[in-house]
N, C-alpha and C positions, 0 to 999 in steps of 0.2 A: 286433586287428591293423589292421582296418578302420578304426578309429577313428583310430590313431596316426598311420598313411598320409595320413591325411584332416589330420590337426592339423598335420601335415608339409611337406603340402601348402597349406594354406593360410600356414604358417609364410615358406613360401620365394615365395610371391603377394605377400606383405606386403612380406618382404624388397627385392622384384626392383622394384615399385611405389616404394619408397621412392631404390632406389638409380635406378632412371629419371628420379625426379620431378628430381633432384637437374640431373641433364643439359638439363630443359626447362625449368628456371626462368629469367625472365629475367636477366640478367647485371646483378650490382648496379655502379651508380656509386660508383667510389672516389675518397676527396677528394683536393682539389690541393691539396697545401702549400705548396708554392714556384711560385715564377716566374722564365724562365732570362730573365736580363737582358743584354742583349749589351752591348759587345763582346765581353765576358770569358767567359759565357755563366756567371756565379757565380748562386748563386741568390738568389733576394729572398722574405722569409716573408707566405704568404697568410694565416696564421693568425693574424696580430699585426692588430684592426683598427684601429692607431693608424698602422702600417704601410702596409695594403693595405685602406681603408673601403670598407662594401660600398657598388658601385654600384647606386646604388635604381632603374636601368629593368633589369638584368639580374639583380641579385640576388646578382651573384659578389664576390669580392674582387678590388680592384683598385688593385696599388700604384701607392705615390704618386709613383714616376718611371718612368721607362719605359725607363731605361739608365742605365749607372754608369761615369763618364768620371772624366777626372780634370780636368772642368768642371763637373759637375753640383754642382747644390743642393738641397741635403735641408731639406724643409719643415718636417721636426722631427729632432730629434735624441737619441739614436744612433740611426742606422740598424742593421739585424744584415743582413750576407750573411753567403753558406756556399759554400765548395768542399767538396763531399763527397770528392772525390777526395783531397785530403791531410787531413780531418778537421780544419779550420780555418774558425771564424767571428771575422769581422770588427763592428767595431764602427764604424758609418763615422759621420764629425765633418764638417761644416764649417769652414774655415777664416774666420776671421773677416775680414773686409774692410781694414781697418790692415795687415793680412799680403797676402804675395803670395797670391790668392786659388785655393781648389781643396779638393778632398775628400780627405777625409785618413782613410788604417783606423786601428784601434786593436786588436790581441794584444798579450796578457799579456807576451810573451815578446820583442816590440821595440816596445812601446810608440807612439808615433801616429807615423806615417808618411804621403807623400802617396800617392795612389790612381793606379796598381794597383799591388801588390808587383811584385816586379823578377821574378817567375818568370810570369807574365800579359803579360810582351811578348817580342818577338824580340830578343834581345842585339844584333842588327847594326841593326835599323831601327828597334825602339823602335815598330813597331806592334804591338797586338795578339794575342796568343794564346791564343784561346781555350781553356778548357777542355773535353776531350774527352771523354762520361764512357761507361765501359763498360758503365752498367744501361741497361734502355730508355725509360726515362721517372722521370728524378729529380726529378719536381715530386711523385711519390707517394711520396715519402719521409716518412717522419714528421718530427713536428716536435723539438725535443731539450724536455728535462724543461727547467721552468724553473729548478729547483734549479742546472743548471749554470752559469744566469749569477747567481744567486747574489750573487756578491762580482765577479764578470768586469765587471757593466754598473757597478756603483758607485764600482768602479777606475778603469773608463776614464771616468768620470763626471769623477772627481779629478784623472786624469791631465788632463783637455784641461781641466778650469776653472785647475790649476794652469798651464799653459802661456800660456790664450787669455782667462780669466775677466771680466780686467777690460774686455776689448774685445770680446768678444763678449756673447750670450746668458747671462743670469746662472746659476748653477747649478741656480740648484731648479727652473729654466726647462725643465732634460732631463727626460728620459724614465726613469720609474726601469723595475727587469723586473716590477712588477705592471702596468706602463701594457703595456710590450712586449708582456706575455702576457695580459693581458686576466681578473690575479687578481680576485676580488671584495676589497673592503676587509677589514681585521681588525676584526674588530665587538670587545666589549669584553667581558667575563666575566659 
């Protein structure tokens, strides 16, 4: 009986240490994926480093603009933002120079348009609206499987060479989603 009381007790020492340790461990660092870019506050992917290269005195990612207007110029293209809030990523283009110049998104479902969608301004003034989001910190969002862009980045690849090809950037010039996501290459059999 002495014995069991004893193994019982050392059972539930073990236990209470385990579940303490758990309360005093340092708090781990969790990654940033995104970056809230203003005006819009859409996000920008830290995970992509053709996106966001790491800066070599800090060590972090750090994208390659710093806001998304519908002036800016993207030094590579596509760019990917995200509004979490309606589950919509953009695939953002350059307009090429011969055009009236400016940033243009690209979804599947209206095809290239200039930047921002019409639901990112104020209907009466045509400023800014930012996006407001309900979690506390959407840069710890994960990032989406790259399976999802799939056929999405090689679409809009076509769509804006079809539109803009001969005056802009030639095609094979974009960015396919192994550059985006940082696949390794297909080695050979």
């Amino acid at each position: 009986m002495f014995r069991e009381r004893k193994s019982l007790f050392i059972s539930f020492i073990i236990f209470a240490i385990t579940i303490s340790g758990g309360l005093f461990r340092p708090l781990e660092v969790e990654a940033q994926y995104w970056e809230i870019l203003p005006p819009y506050n859409v996000l920008w992917p830290l995970y992509s480093p053709v996106l966001s290269p790491i800066d070599p005195l800090t060590g972090l990612a750090t994208p390659l603009v710093t806001e998304l207007t519908a002036n800016t110029i993207l030094p590579v293209q596509p760019g990917i933002a995200w509004d979490p809030s309606q589950d919509v990523y953009w695939l953002l283009y350059n307009t090429p120079p011969p055009f009236v110049g400016g940033l243009l998104w690209y979804d599947w479902q209206y095809g290239l348009n200039p930047w921002p969608p019409v639901y990112l301004q104020n209907p009466l003034t045509g400023a800014p609206a930012p996006i407001t989001y309900a979690i506390l910190d959407p840069t710890l969002l994960p990032p989406p499987e790259p399976e999802h862009f799939e056929f999405y980045i090689p679409l809009g690849n076509a769509t804006w060479a079809l539109n803009f090809g001969l005056f802009g950037q030639p095609y094979l010039d974009l960015l396919t989603p192994a550059q985006l996501f940082n696949l390794p290459p297909i080695l050979p059999y």
